[in-house]
VEXGU-966589 format. One record per residue: residue number from 1; residue in one letter; x, y, z negated of N, C-alpha, C in turn. Coordinates in pm, 1 decimal. Layout:
BEGIN
     n   res     n.east    n.north       n.up    ca.east   ca.north      ca.up     c.east    c.north       c.up
   NUM     A          X          Y          Z          X          Y          Z          X          Y          Z
...
! end
This chain:
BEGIN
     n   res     n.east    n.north       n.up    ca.east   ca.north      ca.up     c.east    c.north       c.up
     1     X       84.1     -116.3        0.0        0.0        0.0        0.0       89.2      123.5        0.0
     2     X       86.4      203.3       46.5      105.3      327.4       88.4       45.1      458.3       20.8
     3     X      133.3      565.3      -72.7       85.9      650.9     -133.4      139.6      762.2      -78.9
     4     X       85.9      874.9        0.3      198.7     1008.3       42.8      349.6      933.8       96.8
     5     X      307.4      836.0      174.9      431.6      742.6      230.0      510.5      694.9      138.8
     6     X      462.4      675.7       31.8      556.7      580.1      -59.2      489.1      435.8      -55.2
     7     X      583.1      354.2      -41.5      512.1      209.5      -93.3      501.7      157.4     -226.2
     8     X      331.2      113.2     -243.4      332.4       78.9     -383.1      306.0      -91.0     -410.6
     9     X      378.0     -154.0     -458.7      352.8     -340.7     -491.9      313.8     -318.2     -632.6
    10     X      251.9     -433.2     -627.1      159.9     -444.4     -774.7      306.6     -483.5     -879.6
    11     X      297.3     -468.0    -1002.8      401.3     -461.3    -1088.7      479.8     -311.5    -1082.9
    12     X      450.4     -238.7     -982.2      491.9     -111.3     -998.6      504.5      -17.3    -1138.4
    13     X      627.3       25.5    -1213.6      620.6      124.3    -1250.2      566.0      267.5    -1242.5
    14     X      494.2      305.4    -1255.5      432.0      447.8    -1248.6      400.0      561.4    -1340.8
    15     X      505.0      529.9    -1451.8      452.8      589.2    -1572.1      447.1      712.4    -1555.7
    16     X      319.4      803.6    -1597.2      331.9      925.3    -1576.4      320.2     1022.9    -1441.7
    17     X      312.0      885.1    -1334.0      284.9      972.6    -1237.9      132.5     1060.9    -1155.2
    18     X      202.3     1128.4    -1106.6       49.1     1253.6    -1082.3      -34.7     1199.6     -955.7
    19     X     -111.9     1139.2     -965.2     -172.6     1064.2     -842.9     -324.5     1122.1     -833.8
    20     X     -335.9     1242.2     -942.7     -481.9     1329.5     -922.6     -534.7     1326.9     -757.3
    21     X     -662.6     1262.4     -779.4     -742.1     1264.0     -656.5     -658.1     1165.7     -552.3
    22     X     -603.4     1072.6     -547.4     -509.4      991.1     -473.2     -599.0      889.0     -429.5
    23     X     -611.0      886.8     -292.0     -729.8      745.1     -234.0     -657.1      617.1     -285.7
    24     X     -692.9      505.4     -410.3     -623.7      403.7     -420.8     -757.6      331.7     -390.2
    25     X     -851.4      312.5     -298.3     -943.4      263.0     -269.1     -875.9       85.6     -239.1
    26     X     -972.3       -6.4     -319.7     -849.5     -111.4     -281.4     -737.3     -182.9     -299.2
    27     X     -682.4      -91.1     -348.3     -507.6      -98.7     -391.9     -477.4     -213.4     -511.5
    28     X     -422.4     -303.6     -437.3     -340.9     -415.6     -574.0     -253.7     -310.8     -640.8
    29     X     -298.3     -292.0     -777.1     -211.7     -261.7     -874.9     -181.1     -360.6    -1001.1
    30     X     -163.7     -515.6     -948.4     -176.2     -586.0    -1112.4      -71.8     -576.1    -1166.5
    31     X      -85.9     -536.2    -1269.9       27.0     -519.2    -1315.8       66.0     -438.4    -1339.9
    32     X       73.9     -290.6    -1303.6      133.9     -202.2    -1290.3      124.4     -118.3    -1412.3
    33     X      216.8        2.1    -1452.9      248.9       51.1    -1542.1      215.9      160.2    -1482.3
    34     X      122.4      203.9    -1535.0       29.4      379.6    -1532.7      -14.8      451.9    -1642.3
    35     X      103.2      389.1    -1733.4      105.5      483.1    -1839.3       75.3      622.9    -1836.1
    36     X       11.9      679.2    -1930.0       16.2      850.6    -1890.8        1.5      909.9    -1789.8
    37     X      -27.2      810.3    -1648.9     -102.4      877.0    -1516.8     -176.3      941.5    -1502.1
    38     X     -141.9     1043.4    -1428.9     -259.1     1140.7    -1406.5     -334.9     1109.1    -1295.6
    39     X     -467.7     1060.2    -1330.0     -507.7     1036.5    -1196.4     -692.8     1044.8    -1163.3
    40     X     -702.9     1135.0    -1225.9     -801.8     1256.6    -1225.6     -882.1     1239.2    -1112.4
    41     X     -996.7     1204.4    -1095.6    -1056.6     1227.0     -980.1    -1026.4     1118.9     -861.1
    42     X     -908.4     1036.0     -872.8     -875.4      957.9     -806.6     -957.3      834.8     -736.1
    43     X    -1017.9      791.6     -653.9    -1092.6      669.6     -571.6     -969.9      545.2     -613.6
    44     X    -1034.5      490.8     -711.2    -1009.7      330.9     -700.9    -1109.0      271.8     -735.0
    45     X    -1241.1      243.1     -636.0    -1307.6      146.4     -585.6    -1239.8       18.8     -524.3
    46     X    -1229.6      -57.1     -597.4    -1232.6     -191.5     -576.2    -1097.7     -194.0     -612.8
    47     X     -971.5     -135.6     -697.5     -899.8     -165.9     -643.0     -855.1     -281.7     -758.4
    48     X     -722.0     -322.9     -778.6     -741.0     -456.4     -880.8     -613.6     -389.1     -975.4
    49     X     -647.5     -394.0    -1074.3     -559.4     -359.4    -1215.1     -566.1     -419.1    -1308.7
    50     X     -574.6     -551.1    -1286.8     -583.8     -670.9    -1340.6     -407.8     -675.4    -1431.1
    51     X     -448.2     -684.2    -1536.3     -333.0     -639.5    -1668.1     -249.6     -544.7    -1676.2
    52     X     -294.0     -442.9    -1585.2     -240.6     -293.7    -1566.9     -216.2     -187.4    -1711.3
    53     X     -140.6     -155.4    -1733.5     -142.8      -49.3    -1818.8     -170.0      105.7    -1798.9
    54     X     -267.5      131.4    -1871.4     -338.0      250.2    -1791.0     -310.9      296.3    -1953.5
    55     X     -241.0      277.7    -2057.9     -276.7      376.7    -2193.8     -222.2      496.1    -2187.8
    56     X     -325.6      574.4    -2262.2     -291.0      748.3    -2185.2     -342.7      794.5    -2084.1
    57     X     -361.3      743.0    -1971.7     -391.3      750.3    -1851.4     -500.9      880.8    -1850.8
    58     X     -474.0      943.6    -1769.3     -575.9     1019.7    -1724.5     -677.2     1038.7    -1629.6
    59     X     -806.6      970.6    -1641.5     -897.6      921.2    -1541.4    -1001.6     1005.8    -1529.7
    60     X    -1031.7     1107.3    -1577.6    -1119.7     1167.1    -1610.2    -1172.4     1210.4    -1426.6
    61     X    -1305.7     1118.3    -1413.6    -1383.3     1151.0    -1333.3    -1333.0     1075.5    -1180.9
    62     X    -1271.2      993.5    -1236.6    -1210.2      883.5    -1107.6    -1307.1      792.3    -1116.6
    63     X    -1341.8      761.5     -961.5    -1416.6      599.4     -904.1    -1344.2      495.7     -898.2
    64     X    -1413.5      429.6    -1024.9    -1327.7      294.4    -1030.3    -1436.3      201.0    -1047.4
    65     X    -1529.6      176.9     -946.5    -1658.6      106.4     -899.4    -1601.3      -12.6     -838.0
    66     X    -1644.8     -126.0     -918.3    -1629.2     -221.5     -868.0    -1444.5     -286.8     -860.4
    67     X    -1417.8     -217.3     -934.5    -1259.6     -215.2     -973.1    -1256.5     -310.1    -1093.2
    68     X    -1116.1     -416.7    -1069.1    -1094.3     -512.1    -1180.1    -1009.7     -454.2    -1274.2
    69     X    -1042.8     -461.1    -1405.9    -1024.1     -403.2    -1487.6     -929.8     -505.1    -1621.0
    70     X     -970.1     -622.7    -1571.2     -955.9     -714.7    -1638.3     -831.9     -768.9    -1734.2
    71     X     -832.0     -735.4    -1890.9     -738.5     -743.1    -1958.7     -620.6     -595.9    -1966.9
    72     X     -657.3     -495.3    -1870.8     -579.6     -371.9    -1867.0     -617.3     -308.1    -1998.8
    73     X     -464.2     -260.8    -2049.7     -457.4     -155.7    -2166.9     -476.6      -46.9    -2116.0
    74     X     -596.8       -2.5    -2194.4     -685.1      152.3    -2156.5     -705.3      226.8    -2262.5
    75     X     -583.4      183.7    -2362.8     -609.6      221.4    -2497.8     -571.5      441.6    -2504.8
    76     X     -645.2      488.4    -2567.9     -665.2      596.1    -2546.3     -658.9      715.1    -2443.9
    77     X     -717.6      647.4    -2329.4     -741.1      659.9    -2173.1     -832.2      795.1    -2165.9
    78     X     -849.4      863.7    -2129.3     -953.4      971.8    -2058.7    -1069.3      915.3    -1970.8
    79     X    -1182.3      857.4    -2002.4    -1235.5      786.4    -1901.0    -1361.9      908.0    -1898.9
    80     X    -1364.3      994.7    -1956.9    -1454.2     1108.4    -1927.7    -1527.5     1144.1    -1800.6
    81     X    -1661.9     1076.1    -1797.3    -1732.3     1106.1    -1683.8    -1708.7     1020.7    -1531.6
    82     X    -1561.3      916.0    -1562.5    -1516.6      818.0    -1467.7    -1681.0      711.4    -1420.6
    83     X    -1646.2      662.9    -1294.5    -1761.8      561.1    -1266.6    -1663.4      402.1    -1272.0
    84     X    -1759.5      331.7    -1360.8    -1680.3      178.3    -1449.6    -1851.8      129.1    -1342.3
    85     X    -1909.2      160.1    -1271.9    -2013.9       64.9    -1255.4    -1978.7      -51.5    -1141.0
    86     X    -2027.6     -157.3    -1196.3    -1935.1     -286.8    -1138.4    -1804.0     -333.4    -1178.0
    87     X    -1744.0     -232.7    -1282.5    -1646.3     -272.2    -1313.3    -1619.1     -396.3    -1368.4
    88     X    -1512.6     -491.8    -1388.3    -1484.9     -626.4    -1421.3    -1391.9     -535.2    -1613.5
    89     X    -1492.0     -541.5    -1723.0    -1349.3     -477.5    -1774.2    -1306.9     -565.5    -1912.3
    90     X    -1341.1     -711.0    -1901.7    -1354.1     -792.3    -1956.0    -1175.5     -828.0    -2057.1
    91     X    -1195.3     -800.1    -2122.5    -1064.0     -796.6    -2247.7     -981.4     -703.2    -2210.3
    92     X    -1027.2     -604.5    -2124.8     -968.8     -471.7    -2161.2     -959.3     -414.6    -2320.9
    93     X     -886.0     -358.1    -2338.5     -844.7     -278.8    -2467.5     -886.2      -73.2    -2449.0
    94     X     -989.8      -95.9    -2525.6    -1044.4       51.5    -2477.8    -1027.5      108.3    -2626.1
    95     X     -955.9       64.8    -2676.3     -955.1      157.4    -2829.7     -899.9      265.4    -2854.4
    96     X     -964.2      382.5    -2910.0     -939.1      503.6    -2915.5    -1013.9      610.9    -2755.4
    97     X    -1029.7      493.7    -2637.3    -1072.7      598.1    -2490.2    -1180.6      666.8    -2540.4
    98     X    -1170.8      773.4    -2412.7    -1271.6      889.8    -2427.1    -1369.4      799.2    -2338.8
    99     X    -1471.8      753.0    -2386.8    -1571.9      703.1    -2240.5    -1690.3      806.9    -2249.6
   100     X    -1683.5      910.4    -2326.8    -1807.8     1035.7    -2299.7    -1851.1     1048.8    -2159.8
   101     X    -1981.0     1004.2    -2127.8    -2017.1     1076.9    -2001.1    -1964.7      897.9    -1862.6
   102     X    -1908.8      804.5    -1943.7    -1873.4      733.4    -1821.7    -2016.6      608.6    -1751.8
   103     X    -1961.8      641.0    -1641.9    -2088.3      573.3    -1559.0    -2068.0      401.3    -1573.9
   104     X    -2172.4      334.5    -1646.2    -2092.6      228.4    -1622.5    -2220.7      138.2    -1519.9
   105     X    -2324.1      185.1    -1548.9    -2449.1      135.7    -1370.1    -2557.7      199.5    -1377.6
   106     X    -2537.6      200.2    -1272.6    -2647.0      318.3    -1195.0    -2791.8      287.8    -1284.7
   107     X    -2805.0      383.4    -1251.6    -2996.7      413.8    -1304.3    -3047.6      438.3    -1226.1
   108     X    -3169.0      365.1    -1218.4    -3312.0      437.3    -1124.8    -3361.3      555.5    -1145.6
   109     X    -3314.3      643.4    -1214.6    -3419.3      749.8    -1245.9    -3447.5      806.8    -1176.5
   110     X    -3384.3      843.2    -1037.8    -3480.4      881.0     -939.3    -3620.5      809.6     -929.7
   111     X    -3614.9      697.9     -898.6    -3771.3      590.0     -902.2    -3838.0      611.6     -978.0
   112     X    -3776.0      583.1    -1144.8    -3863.0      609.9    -1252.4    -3961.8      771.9    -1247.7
   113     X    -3846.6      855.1    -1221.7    -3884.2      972.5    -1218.9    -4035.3     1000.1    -1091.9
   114     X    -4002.3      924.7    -1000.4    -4117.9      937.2     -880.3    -4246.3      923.5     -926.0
   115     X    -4197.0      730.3    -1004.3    -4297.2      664.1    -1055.0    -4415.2      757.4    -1188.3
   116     X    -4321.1      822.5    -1258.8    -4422.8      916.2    -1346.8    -4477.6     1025.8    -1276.9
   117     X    -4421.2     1087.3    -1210.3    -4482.7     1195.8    -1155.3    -4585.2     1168.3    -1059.7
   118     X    -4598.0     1021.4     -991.9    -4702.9      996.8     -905.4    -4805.1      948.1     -990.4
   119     X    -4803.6      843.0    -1125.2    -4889.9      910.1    -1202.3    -4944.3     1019.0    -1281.2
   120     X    -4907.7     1053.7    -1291.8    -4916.2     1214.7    -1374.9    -5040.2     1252.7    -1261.7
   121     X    -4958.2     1290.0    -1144.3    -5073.9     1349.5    -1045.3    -5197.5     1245.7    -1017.9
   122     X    -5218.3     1121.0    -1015.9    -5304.9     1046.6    -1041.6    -5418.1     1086.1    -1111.2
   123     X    -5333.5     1120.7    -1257.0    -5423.1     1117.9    -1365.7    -5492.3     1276.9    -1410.3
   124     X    -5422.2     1404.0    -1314.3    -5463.9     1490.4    -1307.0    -5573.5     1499.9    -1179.0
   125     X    -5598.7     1393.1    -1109.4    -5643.5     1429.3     -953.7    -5754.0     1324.0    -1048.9
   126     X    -5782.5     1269.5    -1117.3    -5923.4     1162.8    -1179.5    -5985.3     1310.7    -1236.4
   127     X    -5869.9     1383.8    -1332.8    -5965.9     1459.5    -1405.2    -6036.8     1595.1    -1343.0
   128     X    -5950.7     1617.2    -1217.0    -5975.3     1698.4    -1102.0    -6162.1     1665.0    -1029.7
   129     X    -6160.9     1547.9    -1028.4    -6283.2     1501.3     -966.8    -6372.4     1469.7    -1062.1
   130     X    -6321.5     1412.4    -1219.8    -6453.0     1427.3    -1333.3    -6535.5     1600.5    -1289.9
   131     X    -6422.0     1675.7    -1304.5    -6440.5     1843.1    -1338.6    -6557.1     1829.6    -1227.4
   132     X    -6491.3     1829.3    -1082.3    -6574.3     1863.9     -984.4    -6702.8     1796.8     -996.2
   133     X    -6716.5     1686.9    -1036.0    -6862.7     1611.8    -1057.3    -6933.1     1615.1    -1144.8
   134     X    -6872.5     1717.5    -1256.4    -6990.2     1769.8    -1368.5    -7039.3     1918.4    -1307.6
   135     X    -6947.5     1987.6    -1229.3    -6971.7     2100.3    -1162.1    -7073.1     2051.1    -1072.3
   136     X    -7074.6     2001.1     -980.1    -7202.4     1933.4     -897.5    -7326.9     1928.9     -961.8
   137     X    -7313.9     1857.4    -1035.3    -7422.0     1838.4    -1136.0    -7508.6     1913.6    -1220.4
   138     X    -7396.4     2018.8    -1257.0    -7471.8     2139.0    -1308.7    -7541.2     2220.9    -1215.2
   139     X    -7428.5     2255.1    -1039.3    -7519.0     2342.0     -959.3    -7675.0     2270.1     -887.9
   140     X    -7644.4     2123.3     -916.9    -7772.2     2025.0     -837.1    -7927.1     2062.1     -953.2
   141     X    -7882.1     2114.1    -1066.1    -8007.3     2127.2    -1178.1    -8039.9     2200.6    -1143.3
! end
């Protein structure tokens, strides 16, 4: 894999490096040492960080959808507002992370939200037509 023309192999050292907003869409990282990375905003959808060290790391608001997570130290990580949905993050070590705000699967609330409001108007359009049919009724006397 290829970063700003650098090549990256999984087991890579990376401690500390600034990879803010960096497409790792994909990217074998097992292994790798991303200590204290900055990597902010960064796309790693799908990528695999399977016993990766991410402690410190700075993720805040990176896609990591559907990304293996599996057994990576994420111990006091920035995951602030990051997307974990689909994530694999199974004996990860998240102790001390910020996960405020992190996505970990989607919600319907658009639907839900439809779904009430199309009743709501339902139940205002019944009482719409009680109204009108006691009004009838009164002008028919």
């Amino acid at each position: 894999m290829n970063i700003n023309g650098y090549e990256i192999k999984p087991f890579a050292n990376l401690k500390g490096a600034d990879l803010w907003g960096a497409n790792l869409r994909d990217a074998n990282l097992k292994g790798a040492n991303l200590e204290g990375a900055d990597l902010e905003g960064a796309n790693l959808v799908g990528a695999d960080l399977r016993d990766a060290n991410l402690q410190g790391a700075y993720l805040e608001g990176a896609d990591l959808e559907d990304a293996n997570l599996r057994y990576a130290n994420l111990k006091g990580a920035d995951l602030k507002g990051a997307n974990l949905e689909g994530a694999n993050l199974e004996g990860a070590n998240l102790v001390g992370a910020n996960v405020t705000g992190t996505i970990l699967e989607k919600k319907e609330v658009l639907q839900d939200d439809k779904d009430l409001k199309i009743k709501e108007l339902e139940e205002e359009n019944e009482k719409l037509k009680s109204t009108l049919k006691s009004l009838k009724a009164l002008l028919d006397t």
